[in-house]
C-alpha positions in Angstrom: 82.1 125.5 88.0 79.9 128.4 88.6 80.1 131.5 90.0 77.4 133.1 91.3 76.6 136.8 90.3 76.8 137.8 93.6 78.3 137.8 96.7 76.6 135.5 99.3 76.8 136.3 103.4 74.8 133.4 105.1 73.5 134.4 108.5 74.9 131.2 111.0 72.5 129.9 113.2 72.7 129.4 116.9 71.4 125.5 117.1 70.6 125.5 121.0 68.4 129.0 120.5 66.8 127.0 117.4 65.8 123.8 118.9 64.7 126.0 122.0 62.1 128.2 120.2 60.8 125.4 117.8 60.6 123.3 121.3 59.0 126.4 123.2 56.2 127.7 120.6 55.6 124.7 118.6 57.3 126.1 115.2 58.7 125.0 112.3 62.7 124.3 112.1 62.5 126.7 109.5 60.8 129.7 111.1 62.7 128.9 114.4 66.2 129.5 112.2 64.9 132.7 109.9 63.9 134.1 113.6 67.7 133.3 116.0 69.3 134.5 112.3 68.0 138.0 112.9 69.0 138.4 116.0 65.4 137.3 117.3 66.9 134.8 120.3 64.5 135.3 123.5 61.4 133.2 124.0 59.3 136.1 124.9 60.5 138.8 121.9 60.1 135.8 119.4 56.7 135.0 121.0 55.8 138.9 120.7 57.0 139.1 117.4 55.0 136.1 115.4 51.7 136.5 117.6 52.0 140.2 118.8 50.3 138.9 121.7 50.9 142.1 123.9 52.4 144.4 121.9 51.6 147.6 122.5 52.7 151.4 120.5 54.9 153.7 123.0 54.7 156.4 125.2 53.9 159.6 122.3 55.6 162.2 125.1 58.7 160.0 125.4 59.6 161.5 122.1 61.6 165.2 122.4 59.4 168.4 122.5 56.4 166.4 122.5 54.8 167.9 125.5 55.5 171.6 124.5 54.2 170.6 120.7 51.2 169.5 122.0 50.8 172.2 124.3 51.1 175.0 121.5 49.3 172.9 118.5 46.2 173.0 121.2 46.7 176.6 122.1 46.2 177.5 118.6 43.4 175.1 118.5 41.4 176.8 121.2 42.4 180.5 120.2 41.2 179.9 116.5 45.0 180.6 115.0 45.5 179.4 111.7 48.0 176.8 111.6 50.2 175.6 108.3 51.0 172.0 107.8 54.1 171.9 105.7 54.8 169.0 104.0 57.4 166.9 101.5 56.6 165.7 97.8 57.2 162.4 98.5 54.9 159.5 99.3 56.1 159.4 102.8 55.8 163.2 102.9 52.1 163.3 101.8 50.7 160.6 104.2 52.5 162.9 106.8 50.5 165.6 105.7 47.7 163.5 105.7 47.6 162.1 108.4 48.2 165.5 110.4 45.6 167.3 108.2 43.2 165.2 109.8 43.6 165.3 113.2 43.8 168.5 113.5 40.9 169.1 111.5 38.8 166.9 113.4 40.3 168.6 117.1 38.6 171.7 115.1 41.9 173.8 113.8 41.8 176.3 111.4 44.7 174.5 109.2 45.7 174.3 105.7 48.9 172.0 103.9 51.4 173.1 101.7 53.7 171.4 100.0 56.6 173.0 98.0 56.9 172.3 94.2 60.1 170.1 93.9 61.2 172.0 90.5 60.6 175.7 91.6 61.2 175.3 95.4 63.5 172.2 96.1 63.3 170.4 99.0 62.4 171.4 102.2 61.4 174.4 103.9 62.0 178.0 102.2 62.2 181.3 103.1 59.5 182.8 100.9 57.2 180.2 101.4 57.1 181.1 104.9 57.4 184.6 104.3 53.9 184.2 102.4 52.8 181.9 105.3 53.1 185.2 107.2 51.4 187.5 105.1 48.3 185.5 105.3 48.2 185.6 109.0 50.0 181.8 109.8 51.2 182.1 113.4 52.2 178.3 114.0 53.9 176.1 111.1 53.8 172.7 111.4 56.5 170.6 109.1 55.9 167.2 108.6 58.9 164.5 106.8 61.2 167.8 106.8 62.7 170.7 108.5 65.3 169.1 111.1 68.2 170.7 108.1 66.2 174.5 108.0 68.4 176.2 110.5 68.0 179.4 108.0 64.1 178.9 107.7 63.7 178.5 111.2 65.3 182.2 111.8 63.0 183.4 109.5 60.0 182.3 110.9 60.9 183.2 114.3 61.8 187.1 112.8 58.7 186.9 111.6 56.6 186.2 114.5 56.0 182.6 114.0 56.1 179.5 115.7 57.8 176.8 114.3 57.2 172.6 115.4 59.3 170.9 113.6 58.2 167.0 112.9 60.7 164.8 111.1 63.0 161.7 110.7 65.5 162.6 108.8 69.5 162.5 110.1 70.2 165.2 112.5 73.0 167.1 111.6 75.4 168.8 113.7 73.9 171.8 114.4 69.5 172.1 114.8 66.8 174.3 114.0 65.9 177.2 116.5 62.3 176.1 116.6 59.4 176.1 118.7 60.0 172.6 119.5 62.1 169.8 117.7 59.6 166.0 117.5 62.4 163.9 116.2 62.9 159.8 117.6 66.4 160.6 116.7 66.8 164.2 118.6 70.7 164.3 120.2 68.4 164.6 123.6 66.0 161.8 123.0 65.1 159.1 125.1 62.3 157.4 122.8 62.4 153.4 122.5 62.4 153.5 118.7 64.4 155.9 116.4 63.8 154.9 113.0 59.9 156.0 112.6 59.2 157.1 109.4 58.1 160.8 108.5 54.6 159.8 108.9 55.5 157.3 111.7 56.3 161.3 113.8 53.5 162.7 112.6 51.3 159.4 113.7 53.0 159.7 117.0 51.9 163.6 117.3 48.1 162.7 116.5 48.6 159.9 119.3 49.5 162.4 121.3 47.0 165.0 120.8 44.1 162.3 121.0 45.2 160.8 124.0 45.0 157.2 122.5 46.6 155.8 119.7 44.7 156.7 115.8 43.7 153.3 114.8 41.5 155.1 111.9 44.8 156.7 110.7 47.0 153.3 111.0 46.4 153.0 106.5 48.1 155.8 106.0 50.9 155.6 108.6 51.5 152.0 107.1 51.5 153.4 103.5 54.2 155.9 104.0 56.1 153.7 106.0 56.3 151.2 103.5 57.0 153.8 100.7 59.7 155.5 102.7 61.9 152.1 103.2 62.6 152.5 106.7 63.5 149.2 109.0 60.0 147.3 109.5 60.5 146.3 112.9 59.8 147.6 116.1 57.6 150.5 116.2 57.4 150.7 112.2 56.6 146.4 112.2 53.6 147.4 114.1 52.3 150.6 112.7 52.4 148.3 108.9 51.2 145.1 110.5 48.0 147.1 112.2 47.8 149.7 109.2 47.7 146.6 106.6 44.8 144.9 108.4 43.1 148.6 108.2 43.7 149.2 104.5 42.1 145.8 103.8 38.4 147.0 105.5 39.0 151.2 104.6 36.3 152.8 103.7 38.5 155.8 102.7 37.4 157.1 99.4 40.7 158.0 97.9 42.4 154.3 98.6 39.0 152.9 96.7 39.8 154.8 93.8 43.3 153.7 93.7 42.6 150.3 94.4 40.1 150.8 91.6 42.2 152.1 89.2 45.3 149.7 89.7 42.6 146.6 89.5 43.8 145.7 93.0 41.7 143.4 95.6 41.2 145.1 98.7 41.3 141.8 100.4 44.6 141.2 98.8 46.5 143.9 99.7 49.9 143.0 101.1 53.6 145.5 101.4 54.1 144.8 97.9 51.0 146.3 97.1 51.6 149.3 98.5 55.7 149.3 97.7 54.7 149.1 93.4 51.5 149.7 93.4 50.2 152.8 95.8 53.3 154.6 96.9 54.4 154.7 93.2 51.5 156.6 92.4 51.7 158.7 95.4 54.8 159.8 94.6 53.9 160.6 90.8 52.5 163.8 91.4 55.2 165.1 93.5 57.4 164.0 91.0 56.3 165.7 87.7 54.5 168.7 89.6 52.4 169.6 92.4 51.8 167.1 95.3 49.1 168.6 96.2 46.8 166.4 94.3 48.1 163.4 96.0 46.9 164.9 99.8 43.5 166.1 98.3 43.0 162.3 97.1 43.9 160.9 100.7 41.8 163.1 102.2 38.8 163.4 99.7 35.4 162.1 101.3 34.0 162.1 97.5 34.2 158.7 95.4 34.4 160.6 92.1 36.3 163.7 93.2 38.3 160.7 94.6 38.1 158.7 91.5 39.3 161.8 88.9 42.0 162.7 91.0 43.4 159.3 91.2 43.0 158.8 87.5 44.9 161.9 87.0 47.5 160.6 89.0 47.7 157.0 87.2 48.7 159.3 84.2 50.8 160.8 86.0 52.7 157.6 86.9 53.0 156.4 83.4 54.8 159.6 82.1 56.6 159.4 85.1 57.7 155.5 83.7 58.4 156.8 80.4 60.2 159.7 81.0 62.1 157.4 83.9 63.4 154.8 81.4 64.4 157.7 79.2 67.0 159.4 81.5 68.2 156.1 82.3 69.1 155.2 78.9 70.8 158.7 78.7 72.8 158.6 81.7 74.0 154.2 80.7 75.2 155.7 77.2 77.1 158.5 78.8 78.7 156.5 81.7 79.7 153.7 78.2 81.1 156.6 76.3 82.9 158.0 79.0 85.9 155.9 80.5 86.4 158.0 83.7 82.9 158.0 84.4 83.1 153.7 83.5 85.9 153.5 86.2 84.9 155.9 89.0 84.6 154.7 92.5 81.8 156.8 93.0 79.1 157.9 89.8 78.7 161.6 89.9 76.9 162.6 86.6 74.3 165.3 85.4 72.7 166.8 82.5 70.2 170.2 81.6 66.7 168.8 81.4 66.7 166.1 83.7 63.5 165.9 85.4 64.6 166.6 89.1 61.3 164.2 90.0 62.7 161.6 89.2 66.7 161.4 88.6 66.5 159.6 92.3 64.9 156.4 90.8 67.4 156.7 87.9 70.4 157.0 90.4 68.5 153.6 92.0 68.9 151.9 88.4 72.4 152.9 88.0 73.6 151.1 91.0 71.9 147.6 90.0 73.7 148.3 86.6 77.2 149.5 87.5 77.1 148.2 91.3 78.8 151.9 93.0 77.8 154.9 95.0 75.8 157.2 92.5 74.7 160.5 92.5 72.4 161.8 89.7 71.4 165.9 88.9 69.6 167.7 87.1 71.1 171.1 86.0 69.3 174.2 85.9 71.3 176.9 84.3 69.1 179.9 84.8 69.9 179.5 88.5 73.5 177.5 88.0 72.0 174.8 90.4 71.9 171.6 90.2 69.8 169.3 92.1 70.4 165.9 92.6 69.9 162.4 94.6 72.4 159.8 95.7 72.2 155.9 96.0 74.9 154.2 97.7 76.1 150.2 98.6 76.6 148.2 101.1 80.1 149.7 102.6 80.0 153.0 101.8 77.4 155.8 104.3 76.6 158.3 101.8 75.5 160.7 104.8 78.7 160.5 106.3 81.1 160.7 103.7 78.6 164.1 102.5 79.0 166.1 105.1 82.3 166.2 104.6 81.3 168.0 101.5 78.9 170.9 103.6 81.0 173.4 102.1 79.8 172.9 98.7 76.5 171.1 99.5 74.2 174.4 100.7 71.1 171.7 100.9 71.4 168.2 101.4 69.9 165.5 104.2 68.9 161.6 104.1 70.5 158.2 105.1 73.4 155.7 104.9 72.0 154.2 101.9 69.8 157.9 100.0 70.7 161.2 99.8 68.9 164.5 98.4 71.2 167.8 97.7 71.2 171.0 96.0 74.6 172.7 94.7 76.5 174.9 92.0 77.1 173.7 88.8 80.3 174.6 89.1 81.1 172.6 91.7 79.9 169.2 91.0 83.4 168.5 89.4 84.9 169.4 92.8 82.1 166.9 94.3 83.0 164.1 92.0 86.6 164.6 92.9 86.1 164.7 96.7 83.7 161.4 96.6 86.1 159.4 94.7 89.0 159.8 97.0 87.1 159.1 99.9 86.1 156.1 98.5 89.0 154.6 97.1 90.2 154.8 100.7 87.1 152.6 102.3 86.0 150.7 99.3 88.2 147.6 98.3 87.9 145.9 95.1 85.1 143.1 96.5 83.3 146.1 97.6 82.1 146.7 93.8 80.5 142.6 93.8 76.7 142.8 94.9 76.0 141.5 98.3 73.0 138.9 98.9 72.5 138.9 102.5 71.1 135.2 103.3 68.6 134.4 106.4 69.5 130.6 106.4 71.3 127.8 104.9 67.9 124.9 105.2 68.0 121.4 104.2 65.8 120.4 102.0 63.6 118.2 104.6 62.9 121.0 106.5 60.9 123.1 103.3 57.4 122.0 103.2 54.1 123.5 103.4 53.9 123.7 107.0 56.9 125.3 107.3 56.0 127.8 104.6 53.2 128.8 105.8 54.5 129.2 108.7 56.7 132.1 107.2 53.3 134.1 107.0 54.1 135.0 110.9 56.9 136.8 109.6 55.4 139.6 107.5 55.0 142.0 106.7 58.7 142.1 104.9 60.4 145.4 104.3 63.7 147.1 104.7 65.6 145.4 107.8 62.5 142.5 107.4 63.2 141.6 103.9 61.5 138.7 101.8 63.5 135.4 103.2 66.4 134.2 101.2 67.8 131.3 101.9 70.0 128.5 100.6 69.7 125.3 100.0 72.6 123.9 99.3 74.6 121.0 97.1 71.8 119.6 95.4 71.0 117.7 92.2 69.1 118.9 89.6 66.5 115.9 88.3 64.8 118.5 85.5 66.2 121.3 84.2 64.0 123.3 81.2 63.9 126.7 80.0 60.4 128.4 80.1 58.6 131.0 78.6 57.8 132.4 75.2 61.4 133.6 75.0 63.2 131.0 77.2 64.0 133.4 79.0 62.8 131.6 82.7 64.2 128.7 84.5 62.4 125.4 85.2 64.3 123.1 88.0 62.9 119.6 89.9 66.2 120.0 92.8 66.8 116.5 94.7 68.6 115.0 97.4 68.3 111.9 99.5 65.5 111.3 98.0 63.3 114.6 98.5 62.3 117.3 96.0 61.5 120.8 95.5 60.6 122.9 92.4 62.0 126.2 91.4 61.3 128.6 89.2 63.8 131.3 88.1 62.7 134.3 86.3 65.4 135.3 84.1 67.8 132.8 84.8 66.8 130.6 81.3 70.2 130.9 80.2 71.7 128.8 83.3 70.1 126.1 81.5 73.3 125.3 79.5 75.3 126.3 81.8 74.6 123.2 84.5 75.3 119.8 83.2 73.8 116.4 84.1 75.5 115.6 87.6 76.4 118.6 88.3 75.7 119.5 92.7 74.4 122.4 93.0 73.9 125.8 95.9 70.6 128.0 94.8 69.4 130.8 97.0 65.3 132.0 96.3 62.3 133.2 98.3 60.3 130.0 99.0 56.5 129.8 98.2 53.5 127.8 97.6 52.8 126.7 94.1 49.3 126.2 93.8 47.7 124.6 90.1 44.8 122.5 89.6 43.9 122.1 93.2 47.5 121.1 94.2 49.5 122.4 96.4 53.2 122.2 96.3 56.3 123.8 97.9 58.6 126.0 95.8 61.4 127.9 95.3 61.8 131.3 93.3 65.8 131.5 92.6 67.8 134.5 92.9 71.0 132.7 92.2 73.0 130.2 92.1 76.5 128.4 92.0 78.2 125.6 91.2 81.5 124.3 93.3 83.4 121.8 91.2 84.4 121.2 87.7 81.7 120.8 85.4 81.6 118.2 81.5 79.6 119.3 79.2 79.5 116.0 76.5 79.0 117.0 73.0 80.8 114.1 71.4 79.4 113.4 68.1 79.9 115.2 64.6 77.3 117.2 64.9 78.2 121.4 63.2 80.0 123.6 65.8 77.5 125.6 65.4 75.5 123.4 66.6 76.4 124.4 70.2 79.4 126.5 70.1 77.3 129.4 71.5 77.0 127.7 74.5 80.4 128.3 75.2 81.5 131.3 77.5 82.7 133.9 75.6 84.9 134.8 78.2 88.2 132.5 79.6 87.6 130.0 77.2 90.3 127.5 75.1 89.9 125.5 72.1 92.1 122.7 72.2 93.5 120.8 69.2 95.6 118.1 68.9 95.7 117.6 64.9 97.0 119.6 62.3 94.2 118.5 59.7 91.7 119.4 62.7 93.3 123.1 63.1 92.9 124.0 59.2 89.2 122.7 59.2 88.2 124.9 62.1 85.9 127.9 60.7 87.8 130.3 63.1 84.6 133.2 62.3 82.8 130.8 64.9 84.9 129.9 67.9 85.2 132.9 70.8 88.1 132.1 72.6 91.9 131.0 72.2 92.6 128.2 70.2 95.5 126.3 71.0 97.5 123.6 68.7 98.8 121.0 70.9 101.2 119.2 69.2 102.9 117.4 71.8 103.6 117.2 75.8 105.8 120.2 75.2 103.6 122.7 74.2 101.4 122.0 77.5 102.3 125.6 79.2 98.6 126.3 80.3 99.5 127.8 83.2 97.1 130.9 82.5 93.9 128.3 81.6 93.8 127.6 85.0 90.0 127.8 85.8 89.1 127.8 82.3 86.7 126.5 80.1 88.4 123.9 78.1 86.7 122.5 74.4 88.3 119.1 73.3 87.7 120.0 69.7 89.5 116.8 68.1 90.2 113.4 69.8 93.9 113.1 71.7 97.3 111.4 69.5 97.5 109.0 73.0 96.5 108.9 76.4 99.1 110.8 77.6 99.2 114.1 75.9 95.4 114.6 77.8 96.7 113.5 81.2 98.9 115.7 81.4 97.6 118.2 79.8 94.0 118.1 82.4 96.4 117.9 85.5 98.1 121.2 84.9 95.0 122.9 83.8 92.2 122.3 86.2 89.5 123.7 84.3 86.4 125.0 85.4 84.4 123.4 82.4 85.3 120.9 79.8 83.4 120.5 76.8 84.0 117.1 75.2 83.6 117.5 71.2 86.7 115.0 70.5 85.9 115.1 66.6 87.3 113.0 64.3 86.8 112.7 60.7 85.4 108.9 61.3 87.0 106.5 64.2 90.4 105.2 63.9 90.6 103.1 61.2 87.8 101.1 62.6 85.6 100.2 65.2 87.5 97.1 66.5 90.9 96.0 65.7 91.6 93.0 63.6 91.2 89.2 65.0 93.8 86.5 64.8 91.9 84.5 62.2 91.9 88.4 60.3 95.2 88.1 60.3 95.6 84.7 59.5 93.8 84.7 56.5 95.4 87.8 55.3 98.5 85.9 55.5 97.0 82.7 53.9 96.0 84.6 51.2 99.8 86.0 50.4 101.7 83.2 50.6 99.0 81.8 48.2 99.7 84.7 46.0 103.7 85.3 46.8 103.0 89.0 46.2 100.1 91.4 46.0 99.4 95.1 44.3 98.1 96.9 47.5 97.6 100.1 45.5 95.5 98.6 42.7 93.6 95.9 44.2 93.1 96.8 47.9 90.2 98.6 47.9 88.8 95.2 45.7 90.1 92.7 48.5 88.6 94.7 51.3 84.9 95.0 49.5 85.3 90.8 48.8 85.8 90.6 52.8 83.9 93.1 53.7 86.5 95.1 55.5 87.5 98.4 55.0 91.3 99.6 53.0 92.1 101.4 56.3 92.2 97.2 58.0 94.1 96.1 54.7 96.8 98.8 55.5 96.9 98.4 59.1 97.6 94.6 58.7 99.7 95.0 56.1 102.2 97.5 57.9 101.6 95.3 61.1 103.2 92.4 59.2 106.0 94.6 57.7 106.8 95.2 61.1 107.5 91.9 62.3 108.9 91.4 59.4 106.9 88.8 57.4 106.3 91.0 54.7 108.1 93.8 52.7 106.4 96.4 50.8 108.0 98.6 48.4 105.8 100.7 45.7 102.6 99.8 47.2 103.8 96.0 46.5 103.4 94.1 49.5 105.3 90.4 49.1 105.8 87.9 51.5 109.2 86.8 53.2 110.0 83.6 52.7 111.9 82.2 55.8 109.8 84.6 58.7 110.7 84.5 62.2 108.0 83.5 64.6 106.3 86.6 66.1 104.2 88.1 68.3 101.6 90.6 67.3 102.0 92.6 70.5 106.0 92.7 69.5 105.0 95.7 66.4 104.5 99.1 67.7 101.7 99.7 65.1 99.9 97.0 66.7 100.3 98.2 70.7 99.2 101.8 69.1 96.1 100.4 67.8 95.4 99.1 70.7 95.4 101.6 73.0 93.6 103.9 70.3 90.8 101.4 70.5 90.7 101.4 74.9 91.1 105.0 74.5 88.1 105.4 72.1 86.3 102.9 74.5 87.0 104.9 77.1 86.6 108.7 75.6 84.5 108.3 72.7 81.9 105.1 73.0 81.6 105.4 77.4 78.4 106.6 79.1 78.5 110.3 80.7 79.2 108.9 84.5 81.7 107.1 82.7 83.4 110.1 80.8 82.9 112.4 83.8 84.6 109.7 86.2 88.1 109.4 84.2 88.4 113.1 84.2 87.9 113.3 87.7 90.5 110.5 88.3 92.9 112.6 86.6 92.5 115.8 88.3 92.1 114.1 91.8 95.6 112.4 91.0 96.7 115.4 90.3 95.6 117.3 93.4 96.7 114.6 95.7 100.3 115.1 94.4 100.2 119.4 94.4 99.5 118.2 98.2 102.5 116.1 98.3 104.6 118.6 96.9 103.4 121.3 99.7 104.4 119.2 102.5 107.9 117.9 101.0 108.2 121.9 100.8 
């Protein structure tokens, strides 16, 4: 067996929806599964959604406020009032700034951004930032990816004379703004189509509004934020990426050139992974170690080498940001190891002075993948006894829900199910950690804590093949809700099997069944190598692919994962050093069996991880707790039946067949008649004969070995034809006729010798058959027992 190192939920598919779209638009099997899997069952909604034939952005004023916005944003237009765009640090938050920057420069406003510095402001709007907006003469503030949690701010700028438009996405909580006018897809009173836009998927919608036809020439930057900001790509957002990625590829936009330039990206290339590690990275760097205002001036620089230093400024920017990432990540792993109520909370609340507030939300991001639980990571800042902090969460657990329970201590805080942003005392981030654990050792369960792989598809292997692959192209682009496919091909054979790399560190597969195959390639997954023997059937989930080399072009599978159902053998007969291969074994759940005393003392007990246990006899078989183990046959077995047994009450996950012996029993075969005869030829010719002194002699003249000398010998003495006293072996004179088979040293031999045959000298189907005889036997009768029961 295998386990995989997640836990795997396979979409099931419809068949009748299946056969009816592949029937309908002429599709692959494949793409006609990935599309009924999620939830995509209608002929004309698939249709729309592979060929966007149709498809068409909504109705801007459908969206809350968006009349009386527009109204006032062109008021202040035509009466020359100077209007504020305030924006967020973020990548998301800067193409919102962007992107409203210019349109309402280009409807003629007198405008100007400002985005607050994430270390001396925190998130969001603030009063004195607005408070100075007024003392310059700002009588209309637009927000852009913030504002729907500044009820305070909001009273501000209304005592001080200003309007206030608030544009965001973020969760609405109980009680709103008093603002000008509220542009949220997600207001309480909205009847918009589509609520999950992005920040600068609102702001896109305002410009649409105010031009009176839908910004194509700002579609880049919509589709860059909306990427960055990891909201569902479908609906609305599919559309605003698909268009804005077709954009990006032909911009002429001076600060995406110099970023493309910079990162050594093809424009012509450019895909969502581009943007996901590539662009928004470096969007976000400057918000992230200072000001983010260098970000907006690059976006909307009309300069190649204004354009060009700014984004080289940035690149460094992002590589301290790397550094300096990795750092507090190393921190925060060595205090959650040294710190065992940390190790075992339900929910990782941790924080430390110095943190770089920038960034602690990727670091909360790498906790999860390492510890697998809710995590919220802070930055304290003792000069004001605040500490600021983001939050991860998994699947099963709504961090938004479960903190606002916590208003009472969380002054500032807003985001998702899955991210959160707050700002609280120092003092009471114990009081936080408490709160969080107890609500979540009352929703999470134990299975909870195991990583989820959500799979599209379980697809045979027929129906992978370049058509059907590049078929999946209609898909894109992928993103949050429209991830990369998974799927699973299941209970396959693997033909080649090689580690890759200059560390060995990557997997090489050929799978096969009924006669078809497929590579894979799994990036560090080398160590599965030993961990899948020859005939083992295997289940592998990946993102399929296109491998192309030399001009050829092949399907392929990149694996995430993958599992292995039954029992595996792992054959390392021979007399080859333990360490040899003993580090192949688990170190965890596995048993070294030995059946011989001389084996145990011989063992170099420095190099086996596991339990070793002696077993003497069938009454030290109490391996109730091996079940499911991974069992190493160190020595070979006294008889058949100590092994029988022992494999039927174990039913190990693994067994690893080392069956060592100093050399075989005695001999290869046993003794012939005419052996024998001639043995006893030769002592009634000589009446008696010195077996200690002369043995090894007799055996060299007959070329056998002393062990077949002594085994004959004590054979005879059994039937009684001989005695032997002193090492004197001498003949009886009046023996009764006997049959070999008739001395118990004899019948032993034999079965030694079929047992060898069958353990020691039998091919690895051969081996791997009698085992599974044994454990089949033995789960026919545990079946026999339940019903007699």
């Amino acid at each position: 067996m295998l386990k995989s190192k997640t836990r795997w939920i396979v979409r099931n598919t419809e068949e009748n929806a299946k056969e009816h779209l592949v029937k309908e638009l002429n599709i692959t099997p494949l793409v006609a599964t990935l599309l009924v899997n999620r939830g995509i069952t209608e002929l004309e909604e698939a249709r729309l959604y592979l060929f966007s034939e149709g498809e068409a952005f909504h109705d801007p004023f459908l969206i809350h406020s968006m009349e009386k916005a527009v109204k006032r944003i062109r008021q202040a237009i035509d009466e020359g009032e100077q209007i504020l765009v305030y924006g967020d640090y973020d990548a998301d938050g800067v193409t919102s700034t962007s992107v409203m920057m210019t349109v309402l420069r280009e409807l003629g406003a007198d405008v100007e951004f400002y985005i607050p510095n994430r270390f001396t402001e925190g998130y969001g709007p603030n009063e004195e930032a607005f408070r100075w907006a007024s003392s310059i003469g700002i009588k209309l503030i637009i927000t852009v990816d913030t504002g729907i949690a500044a009820i305070h701010e909001a009273g501000v700028a209304k005592e001080l004379g200003m309007d206030l438009i608030i544009t965001d996405h973020h969760e609405p909580g109980p009680i709103l703004p008093d603002a000008l006018a509220i542009v949220h897809p997600n207001h309480p009173e909205s009847i918009y189509p589509f609520k999950e836009l992005a920040g600068v998927g609102v702001a896109f919608k305002v410009a649409h509004a105010l031009y009176g036809h839908v910004p194509e020439h700002l579609l880049d930057l919509a589709s860059i934020g909306t990427i960055a900001d990891l909201v569902p790509l479908r609906g609305e957002n599919r559309l605003i990426v698909k268009q804005g990625l077709k954009k990006i590829s032909q911009t002429e936009r001076p600060g995406l050139h110099a970023l493309f330039e910079i990162t050594n990206t093809k424009q012509s290339d450019i895909n969502e992974e581009t943007i996901g590690f590539v662009i928004g990275p470096r969007l976000n760097a400057a918000g992230r170690l200072d000001s983010a205002d260098p970000a907006v001036e690059l976006l909307l620089s009309n300069e190649r080498q204004a354009a060009l230093n700014i984004a080289k400024e940035i690149d460094e920017m992002n590589k301290e940001r790397q550094a300096i990432v990795n750092e507090i990540t190393n921190e925060a792993m060595e205090m959650v190891e040294n710190n065992s109520d940390l190790k075992d909370s339900y929910v990782l609340v941790i924080g430390k002075e110095g943190w770089n507030a920038g960034v602690i939300g990727i670091v909360a991001s790498r906790l999860v993948d390492k510890y697998y639980r809710p995590t919220i990571v802070l930055s304290y800042d003792r000069t004001t006894n605040l500490a600021k902090g983001s939050a991860r969460s998994i699947a099963g657990f709504d961090l938004f829900k479960n903190l606002s329970t916590c208003r009472d201590i969380l002054p500032h805080f807003g985001g998702h199910t899955m991210a959160a942003g707050m700002t609280l005392n120092i003092n009471d981030v114990a009081d936080l950690r408490v709160r969080l654990n107890e609500l979540a050792r009352d929703i999470l369960t134990k299975e909870d804590f195991v990583p989820l792989t959500e799979i599209d598809a379980t697809i045979p292997l027929e129906d992978i093949h370049l058509e059907s692959i590049q078929q999946l192209r209609l898909l894109e682009p992928y993103g949050m809700a429209n991830p990369k496919l998974k799927v699973l091909v299941k209970d396959v054979s693997i033909q080649q099997i090689r580690q890759i790399g200059a560390d060995h560190n990557h997997l090489k597969v050929v799978l096969e069944k009924s006669g078809i195959e497929l590579d894979g390639v799994g990036f560090g997954l080398g160590n599965y190598a030993r961990d899948i023997s020859p005939l083992a059937t295997v289940s592998v989930i990946g993102e399929l692919a296109i491998n192309e080399w030399n001009n050829n072009r092949k399907p392929q599978i990149f694996l995430k994962d993958l599992c292995i159902d039954e029992w595996q053998l792992f054959d390392v007969r021979g007399n080859k050093p333990l360490k040899k291969w003993i580090q192949d074994i688990p170190e965890t759940n596995s048993f070294f069996i030995v059946f011989n005393e001389e084996t145990l003392n011989k063992i170099p007990k420095g190099e086996i991880n596991g339990e070793i246990i002696h077993l003497k006899d069938l009454n030290e078989i109490k391996n109730d707790d091996i079940n499911g183990g991974n069992i190493v046959l160190l020595d070979f077995p006294p008889n058949k039946e100590i092994l029988e047994t022992f494999i039927k009450k174990c039913k190990p996950a693994r067994i690893y067949t080392y069956f060592y012996q100093k050399q075989n029993h005695f001999f290869s075969t046993i003794p012939t008649r005419e052996h024998f005869k001639w043995f006893y030829a030769f002592l009634r010719k000589r009446g008696s004969f010195n077996l200690q002194k002369f043995g090894e002699e007799l055996a060299a003249h007959r070329g056998w070995s002393v062990e077949t000398i002594d085994f004959m010998s004590k054979v005879f003495f059994e039937l009684n034809f001989v005695t032997i006293e002193n090492g004197l072996i001498s003949l009886n004179h009046v023996p009764s006729k006997r049959d070999l088979l008739e001395s118990i040293t004899y019948q032993e031999k034999l079965e030694k010798i079929k047992l060898e045959n069958e353990l020691l000298f039998s091919s690895y189907q051969d081996l791997k058959s009698w085992f599974d005889e044994r454990m089949t036997c033995s789960e026919k009768l545990e079946e026999e027992i339940k019903q007699w029961t």
